[in-house]
MIKOL-29171 format. One record per residue (C-alpha): x, y, z; residue number from 0. Coordinates in Angstrom, 1 decimal, m for minus. Each point is the difference from the previous one (the first is absolute). Layout:
<<X, Y, Z>, NUM> ...
END
This chain:
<<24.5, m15.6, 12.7>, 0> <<1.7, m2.0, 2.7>, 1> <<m2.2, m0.6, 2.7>, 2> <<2.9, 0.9, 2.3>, 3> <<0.9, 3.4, m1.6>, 4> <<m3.7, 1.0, m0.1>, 5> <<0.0, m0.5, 3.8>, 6> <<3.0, 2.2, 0.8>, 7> <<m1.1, 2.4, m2.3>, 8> <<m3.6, 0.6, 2.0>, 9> <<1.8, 0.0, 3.2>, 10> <<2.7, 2.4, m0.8>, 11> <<m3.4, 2.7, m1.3>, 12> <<m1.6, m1.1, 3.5>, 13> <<3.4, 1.1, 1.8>, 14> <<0.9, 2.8, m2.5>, 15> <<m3.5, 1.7, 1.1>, 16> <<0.0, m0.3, 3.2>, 17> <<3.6, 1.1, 0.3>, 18> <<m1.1, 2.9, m1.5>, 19> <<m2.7, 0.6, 2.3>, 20> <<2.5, m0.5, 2.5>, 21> <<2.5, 2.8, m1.0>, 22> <<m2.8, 2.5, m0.5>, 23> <<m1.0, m0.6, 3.2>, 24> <<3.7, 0.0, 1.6>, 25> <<0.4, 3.6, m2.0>, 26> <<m3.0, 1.1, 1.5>, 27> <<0.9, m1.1, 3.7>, 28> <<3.9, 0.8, m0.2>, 29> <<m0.8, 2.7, 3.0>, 30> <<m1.2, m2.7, 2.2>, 31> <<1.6, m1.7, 2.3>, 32> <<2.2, m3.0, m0.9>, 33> <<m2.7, m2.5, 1.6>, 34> <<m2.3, 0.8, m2.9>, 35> <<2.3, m0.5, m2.8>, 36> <<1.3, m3.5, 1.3>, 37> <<m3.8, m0.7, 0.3>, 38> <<m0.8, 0.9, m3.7>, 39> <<3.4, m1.7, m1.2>, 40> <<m1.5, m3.0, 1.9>, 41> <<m3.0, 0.1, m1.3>, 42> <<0.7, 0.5, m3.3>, 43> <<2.4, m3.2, m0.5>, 44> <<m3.2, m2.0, 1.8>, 45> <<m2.2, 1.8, m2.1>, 46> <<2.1, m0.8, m3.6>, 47> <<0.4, m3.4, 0.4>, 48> <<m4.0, m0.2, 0.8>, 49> <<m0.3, 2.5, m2.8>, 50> <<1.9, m2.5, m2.4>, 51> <<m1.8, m3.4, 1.7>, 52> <<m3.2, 1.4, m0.6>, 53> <<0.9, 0.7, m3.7>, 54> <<1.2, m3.3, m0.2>, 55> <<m3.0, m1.4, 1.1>, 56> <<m2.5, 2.3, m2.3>, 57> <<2.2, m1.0, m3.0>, 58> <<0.1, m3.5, 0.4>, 59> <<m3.5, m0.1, 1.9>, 60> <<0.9, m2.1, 2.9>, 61> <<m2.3, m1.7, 2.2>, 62> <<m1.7, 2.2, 2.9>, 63> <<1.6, m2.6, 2.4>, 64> <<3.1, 0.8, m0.8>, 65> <<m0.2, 3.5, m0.8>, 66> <<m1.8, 0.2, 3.6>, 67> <<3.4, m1.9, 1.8>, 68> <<2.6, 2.2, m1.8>, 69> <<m1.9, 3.5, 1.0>, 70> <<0.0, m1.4, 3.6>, 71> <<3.5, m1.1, 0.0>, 72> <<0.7, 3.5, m1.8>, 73> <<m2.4, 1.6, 2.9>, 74> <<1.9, m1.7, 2.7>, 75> <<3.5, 1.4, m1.7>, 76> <<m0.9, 3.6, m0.2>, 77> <<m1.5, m0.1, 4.1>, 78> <<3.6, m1.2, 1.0>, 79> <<1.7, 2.0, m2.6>, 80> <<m1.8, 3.1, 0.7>, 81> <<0.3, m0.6, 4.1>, 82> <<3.8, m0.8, m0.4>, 83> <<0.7, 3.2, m2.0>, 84> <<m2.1, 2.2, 2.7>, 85> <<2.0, m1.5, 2.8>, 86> <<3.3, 0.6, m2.0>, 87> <<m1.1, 3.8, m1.2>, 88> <<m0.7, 0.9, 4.1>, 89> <<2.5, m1.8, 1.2>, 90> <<2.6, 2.2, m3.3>, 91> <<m1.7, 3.1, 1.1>, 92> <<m0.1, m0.2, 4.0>, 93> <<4.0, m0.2, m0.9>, 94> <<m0.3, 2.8, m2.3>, 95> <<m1.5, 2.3, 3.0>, 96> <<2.1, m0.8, 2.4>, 97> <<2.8, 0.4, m2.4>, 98> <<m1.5, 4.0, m0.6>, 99> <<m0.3, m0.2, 3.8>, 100> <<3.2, m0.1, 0.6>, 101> <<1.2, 2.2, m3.1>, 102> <<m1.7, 2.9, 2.3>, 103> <<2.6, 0.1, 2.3>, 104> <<2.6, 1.8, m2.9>, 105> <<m2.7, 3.0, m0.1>, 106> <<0.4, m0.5, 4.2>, 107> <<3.9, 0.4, 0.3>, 108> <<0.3, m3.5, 0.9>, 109> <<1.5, m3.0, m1.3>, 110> <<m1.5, m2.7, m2.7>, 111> <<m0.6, m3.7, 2.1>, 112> <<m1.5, m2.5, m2.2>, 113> <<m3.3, m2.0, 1.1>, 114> <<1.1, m2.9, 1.3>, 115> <<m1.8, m3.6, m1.5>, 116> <<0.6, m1.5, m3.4>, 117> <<m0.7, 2.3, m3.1>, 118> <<m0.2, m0.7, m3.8>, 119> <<3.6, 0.1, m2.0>, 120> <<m1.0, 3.7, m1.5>, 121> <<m1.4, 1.2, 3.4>, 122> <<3.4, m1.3, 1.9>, 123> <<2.0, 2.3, m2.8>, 124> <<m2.1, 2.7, 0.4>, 125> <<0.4, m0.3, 4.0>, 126> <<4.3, 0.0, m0.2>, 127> <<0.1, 3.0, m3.3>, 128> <<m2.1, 1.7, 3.2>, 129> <<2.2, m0.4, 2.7>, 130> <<2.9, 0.9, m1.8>, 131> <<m1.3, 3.1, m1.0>, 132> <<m0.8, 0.8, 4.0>, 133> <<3.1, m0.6, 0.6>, 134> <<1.0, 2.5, m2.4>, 135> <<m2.5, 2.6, 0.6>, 136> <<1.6, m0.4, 4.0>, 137> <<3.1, 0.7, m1.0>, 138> <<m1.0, 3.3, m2.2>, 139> <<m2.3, 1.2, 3.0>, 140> <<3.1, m0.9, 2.1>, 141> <<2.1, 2.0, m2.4>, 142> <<m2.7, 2.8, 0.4>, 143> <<0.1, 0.3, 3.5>, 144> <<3.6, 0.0, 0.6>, 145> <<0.5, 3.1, m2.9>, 146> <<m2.9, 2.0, 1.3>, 147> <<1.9, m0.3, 3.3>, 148> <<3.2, 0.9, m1.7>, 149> <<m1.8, 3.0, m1.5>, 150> <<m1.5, 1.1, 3.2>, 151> <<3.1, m0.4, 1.8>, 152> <<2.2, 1.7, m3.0>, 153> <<m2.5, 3.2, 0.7>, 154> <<0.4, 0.2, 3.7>, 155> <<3.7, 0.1, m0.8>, 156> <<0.0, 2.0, m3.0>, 157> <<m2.4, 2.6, 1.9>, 158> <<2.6, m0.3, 3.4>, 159> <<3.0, 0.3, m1.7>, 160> <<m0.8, 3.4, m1.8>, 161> <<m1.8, 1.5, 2.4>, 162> <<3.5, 0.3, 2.1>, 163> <<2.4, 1.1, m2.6>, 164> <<m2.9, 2.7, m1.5>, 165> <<m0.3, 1.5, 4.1>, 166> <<3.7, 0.4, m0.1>, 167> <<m0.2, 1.5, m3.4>, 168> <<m2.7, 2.1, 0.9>, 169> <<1.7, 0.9, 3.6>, 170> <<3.7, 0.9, m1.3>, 171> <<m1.4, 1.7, m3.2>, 172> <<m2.5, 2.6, 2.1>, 173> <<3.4, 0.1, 2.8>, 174> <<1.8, 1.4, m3.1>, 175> <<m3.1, 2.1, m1.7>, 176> <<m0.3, 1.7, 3.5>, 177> <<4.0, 0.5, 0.3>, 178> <<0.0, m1.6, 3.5>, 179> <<2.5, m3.1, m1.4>, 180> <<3.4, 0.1, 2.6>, 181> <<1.7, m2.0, m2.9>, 182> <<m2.0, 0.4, m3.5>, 183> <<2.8, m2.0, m1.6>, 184> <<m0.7, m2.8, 2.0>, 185> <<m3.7, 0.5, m0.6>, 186> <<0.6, 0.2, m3.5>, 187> <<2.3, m3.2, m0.3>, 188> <<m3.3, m2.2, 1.9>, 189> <<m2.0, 1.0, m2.2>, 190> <<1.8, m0.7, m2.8>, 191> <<0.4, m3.9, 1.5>, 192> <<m3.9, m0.1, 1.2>, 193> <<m0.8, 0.9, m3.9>, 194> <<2.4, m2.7, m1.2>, 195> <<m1.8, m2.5, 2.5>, 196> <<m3.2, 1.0, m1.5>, 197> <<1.3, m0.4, m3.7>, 198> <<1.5, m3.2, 0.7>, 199> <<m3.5, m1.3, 1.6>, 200> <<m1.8, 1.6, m3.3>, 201> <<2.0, m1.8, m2.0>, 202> <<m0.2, m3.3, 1.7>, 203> <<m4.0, 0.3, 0.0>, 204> <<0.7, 0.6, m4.1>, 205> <<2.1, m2.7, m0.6>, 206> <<m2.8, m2.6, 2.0>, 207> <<m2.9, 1.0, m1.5>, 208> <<1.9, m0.3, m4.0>, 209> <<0.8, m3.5, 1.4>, 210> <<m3.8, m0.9, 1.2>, 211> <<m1.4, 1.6, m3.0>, 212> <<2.5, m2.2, m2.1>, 213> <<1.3, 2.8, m1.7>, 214> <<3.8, m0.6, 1.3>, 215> <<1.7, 0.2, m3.4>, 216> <<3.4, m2.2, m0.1>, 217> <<3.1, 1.0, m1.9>, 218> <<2.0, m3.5, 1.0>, 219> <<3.5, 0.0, m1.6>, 220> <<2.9, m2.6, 0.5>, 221> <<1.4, 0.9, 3.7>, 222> <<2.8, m1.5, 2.4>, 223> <<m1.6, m0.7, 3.4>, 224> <<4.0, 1.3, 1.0>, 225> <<m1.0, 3.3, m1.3>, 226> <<m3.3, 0.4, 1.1>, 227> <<0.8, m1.0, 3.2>, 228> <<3.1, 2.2, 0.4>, 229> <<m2.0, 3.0, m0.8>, 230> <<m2.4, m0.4, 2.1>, 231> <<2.6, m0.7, 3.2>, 232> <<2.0, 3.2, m1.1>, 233> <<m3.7, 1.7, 0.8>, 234> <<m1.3, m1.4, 2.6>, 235> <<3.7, 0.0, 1.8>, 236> <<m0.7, 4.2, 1.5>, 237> <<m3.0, m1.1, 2.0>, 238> <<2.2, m3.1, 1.1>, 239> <<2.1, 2.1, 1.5>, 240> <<m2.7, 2.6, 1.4>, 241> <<m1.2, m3.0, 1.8>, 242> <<3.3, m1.6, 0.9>, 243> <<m1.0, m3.6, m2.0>, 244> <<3.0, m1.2, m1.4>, 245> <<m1.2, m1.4, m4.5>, 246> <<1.2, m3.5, m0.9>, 247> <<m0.3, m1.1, m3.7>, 248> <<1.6, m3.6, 0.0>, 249> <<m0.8, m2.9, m2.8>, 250> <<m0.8, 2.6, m2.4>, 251> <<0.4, m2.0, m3.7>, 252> <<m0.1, 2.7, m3.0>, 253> <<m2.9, m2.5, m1.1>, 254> <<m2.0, 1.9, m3.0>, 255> <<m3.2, 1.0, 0.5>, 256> <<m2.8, 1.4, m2.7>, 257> <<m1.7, 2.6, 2.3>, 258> <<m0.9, 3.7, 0.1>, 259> <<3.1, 1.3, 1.8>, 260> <<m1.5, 3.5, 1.4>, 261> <<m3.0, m2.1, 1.5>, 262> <<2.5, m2.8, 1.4>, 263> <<2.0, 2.5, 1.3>, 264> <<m3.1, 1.1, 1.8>, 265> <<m0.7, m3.3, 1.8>, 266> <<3.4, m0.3, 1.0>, 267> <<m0.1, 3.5, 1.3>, 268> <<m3.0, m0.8, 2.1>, 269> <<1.2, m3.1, 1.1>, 270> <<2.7, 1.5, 1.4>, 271> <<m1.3, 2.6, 1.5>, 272> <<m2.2, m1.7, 1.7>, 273> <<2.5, m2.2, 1.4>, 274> <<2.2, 2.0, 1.0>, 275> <<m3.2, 2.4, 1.8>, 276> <<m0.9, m3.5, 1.8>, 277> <<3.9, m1.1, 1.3>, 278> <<1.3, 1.9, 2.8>, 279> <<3.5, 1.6, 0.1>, 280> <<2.7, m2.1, m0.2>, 281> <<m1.8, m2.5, m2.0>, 282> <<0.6, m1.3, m3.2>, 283> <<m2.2, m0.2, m3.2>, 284> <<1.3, m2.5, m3.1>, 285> <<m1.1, m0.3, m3.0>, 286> <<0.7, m3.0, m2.4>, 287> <<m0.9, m1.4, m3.7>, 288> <<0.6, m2.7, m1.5>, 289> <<m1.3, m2.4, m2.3>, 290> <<m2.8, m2.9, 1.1>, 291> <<m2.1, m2.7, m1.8>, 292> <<m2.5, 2.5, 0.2>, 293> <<1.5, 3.0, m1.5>, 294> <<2.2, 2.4, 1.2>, 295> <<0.0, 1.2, 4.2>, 296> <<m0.3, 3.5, 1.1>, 297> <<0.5, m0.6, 3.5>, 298> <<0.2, 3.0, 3.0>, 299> <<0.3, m1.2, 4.0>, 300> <<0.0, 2.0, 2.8>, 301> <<m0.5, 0.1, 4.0>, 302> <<m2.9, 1.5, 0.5>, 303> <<m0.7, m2.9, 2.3>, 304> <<m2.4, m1.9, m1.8>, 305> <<m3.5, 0.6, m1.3>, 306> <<m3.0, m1.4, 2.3>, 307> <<m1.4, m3.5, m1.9>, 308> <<m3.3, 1.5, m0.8>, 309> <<1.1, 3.2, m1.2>, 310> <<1.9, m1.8, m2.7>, 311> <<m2.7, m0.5, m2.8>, 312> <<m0.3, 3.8, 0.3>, 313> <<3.1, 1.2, m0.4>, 314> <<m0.4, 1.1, m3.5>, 315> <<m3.7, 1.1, 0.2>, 316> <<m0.3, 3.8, m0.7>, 317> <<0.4, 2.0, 3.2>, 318> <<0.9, m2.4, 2.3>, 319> <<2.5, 1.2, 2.3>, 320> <<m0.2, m2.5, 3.0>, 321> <<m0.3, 1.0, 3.7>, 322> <<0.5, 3.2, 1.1>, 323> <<2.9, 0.1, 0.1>, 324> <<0.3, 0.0, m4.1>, 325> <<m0.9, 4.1, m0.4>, 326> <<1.8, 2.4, m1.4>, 327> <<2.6, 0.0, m1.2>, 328> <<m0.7, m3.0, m0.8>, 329> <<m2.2, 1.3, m2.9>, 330> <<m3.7, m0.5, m1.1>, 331> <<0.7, m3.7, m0.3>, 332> <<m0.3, 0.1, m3.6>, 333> <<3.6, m0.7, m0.7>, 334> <<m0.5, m3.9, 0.3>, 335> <<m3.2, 0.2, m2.2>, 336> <<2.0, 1.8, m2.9>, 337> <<2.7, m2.6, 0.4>, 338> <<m2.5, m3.1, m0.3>, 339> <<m2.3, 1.6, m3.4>, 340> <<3.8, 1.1, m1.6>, 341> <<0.9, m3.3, 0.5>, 342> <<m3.0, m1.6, m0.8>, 343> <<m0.1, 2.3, m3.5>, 344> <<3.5, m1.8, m0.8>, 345> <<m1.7, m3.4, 0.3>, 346> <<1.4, m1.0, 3.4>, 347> <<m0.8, m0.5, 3.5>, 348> <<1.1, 2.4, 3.3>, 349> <<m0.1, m2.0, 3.3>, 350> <<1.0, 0.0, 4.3>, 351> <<1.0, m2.1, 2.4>, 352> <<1.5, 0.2, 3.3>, 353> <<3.8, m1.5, 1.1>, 354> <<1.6, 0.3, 3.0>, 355> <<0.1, 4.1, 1.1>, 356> <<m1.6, 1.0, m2.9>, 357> <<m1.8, m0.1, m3.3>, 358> <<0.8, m1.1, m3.6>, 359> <<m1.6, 1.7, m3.0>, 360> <<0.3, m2.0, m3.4>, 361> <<m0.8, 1.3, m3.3>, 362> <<m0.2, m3.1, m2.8>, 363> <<0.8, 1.0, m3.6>, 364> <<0.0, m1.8, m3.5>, 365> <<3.5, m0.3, m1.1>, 366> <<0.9, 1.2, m2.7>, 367> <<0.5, m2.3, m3.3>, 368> <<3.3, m0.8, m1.2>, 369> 
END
């Protein structure tokens, strides 16, 4: 056999060996720390080639001079080898704690910042897949905070605003059971409005929480924005006049639309009642549509006087109602919230903005295809 084939071939049974010391070893120490198995994974590529040398030497019975320089020269190779890859494993997992170290601070509430100094390529990925997910877990516990408030605030409303209409109730019904009523007509025709209040707030409540829970079935059909927003001016035109706010509907297009009319209806109903609640008398409320390179453009404007800067992210939130001055009538302030998840269920956007003496409410819808 060649001389050169015989010598790769007791090499390659010295490595095979010892590499397979070496991964029975690495199975048995894979709960260790990373220091460790750099150190075996060291010592077993010093260890095979001295595995294979020595082999080498046995089969072709070299001299003990010079099987006593290539152990030492082999001996010198696995002290620096083994020394390099402890400094390297310390160095991998002093990174690796002060990487956990700073993953704490999700458990904590606070945000992910990466250790600062070099890292290795897979550590430096790990550190950025990190802080991207802080900053998403920020915005959900952002997102949590500011519904719980909603909620809390919805309650204290929800709990004030029937616990006036239900003394009246309770007041005018026992001034009629005790036949004390000057006028039980009068009486009678309250209470008929205090109960319609009360169903109309009901139903509101319904209609949000079949939106949160997603179970806001559509029934979109082919619609002229004309149409829909004719119908909903002819309605909301009695309380215009209650409240002596004069109802514009200028650059209206009879662009088609593919949307639920009854819940459309609804969020133009909303919108302009609470426009024309916010605009005092002798102001004007207009409403427009037309099409954009965005969609189609439900827009409503009033002069309610404008909306304060940092009460303008919450205008849609569920029972916001603003200052004070936002009570009844002005509702439960869930009238905005229905508009923005009926809007949202069509696959488009509600938003606010202030101009000059008032607001401007804009609903964004897909057009319809040709």
């Amino acid at each position: 056999m060649n001389d050169t084939l015989l010598i790769a071939l007791y090499a390659f049974a010295g490595a095979a060996a010892t590499g397979l010391a070496g991964a029975g070893v690495l199975r048995l120490i894979r709960r260790r720390s990373l220091t460790a198995s750099l150190a075996v994974v060291a010592a077993v590529g010093v260890v095979a080639m001295l595995a294979g040398t020595l082999a080498v030497a046995w089969a072709m019975f070299l001299s003990p001079h010079d099987l006593t320089v290539v152990t030492t020269v082999v001996a010198m190779a696995a002290v620096v080898s083994l020394a390099t890859a402890l400094l390297l494993g310390r160095w991998v997992v002093a990174r690796s704690r002060a990487l956990a170290v700073a993953a704490r601070s999700f458990g904590d509430g606070g945000n992910f910042a990466a250790p600062v100094g070099p890292t290795t390529a897979e550590l430096d990925h790990l550190s950025r897949e990190l802080a991207a997910t802080s900053a998403r877990l920020a915005e959900s516990r952002e997102r949590e905070r500011a519904l719980e408030t909603s909620r809390r605030e919805l309650v204290a409303w929800i709990s004030h605003d029937l616990r006036t209409p239900l003394a009246g109730l309770r007041a005018m019904s026992e001034a009629l059971e005790d036949g004390v009523a000057a006028d039980p007509g009068r009486y009678l025709k309250q209470i008929r409005t205090e109960v319609e209040r009360l169903n109309d707030m009901v139903g509101d409540l319904f209609e949000l929480s079949r939106i949160h829970a997603g179970a806001l079935a559509l029934a979109p059909s082919r619609i002229s924005l004309y149409d829909l927003v004719g119908d909903a001016l002819a309605g909301a035109d009695p309380l215009a006049r209650e409240h002596g706010v004069r109802l514009v509907g200028g650059r209206i297009e009879p662009v088609p639309v593919e949307v639920d009319g009854k819940e459309m209806s609804r969020v133009l109903g909303n919108l302009l009642v609470n426009a024309i609640r916010r605009t005092p008398a002798d102001g004007t409320v207009a409403v427009s549509a037309e099409r954009s390179t965005e969609g189609v453009v439900l827009s409503v404007t009033d002069g309610c006087g404008g909306i304060p800067d940092e009460d303008l992210p919450r205008v849609f939130d569920t029972g916001w109602r603003g200052t004070h001055a936002r009570t009844p009538p002005a509702g439960a302030g869930l009238g905005l919230a229905i508009v923005r998840g009926i809007v949202e269920a069509h696959q488009g956007r509600a938003s606010v903005r202030n101009i000059p003496g008032g607001c401007r409410f804009e609903v964004v819808l897909p057009a319809a295809a040709s």
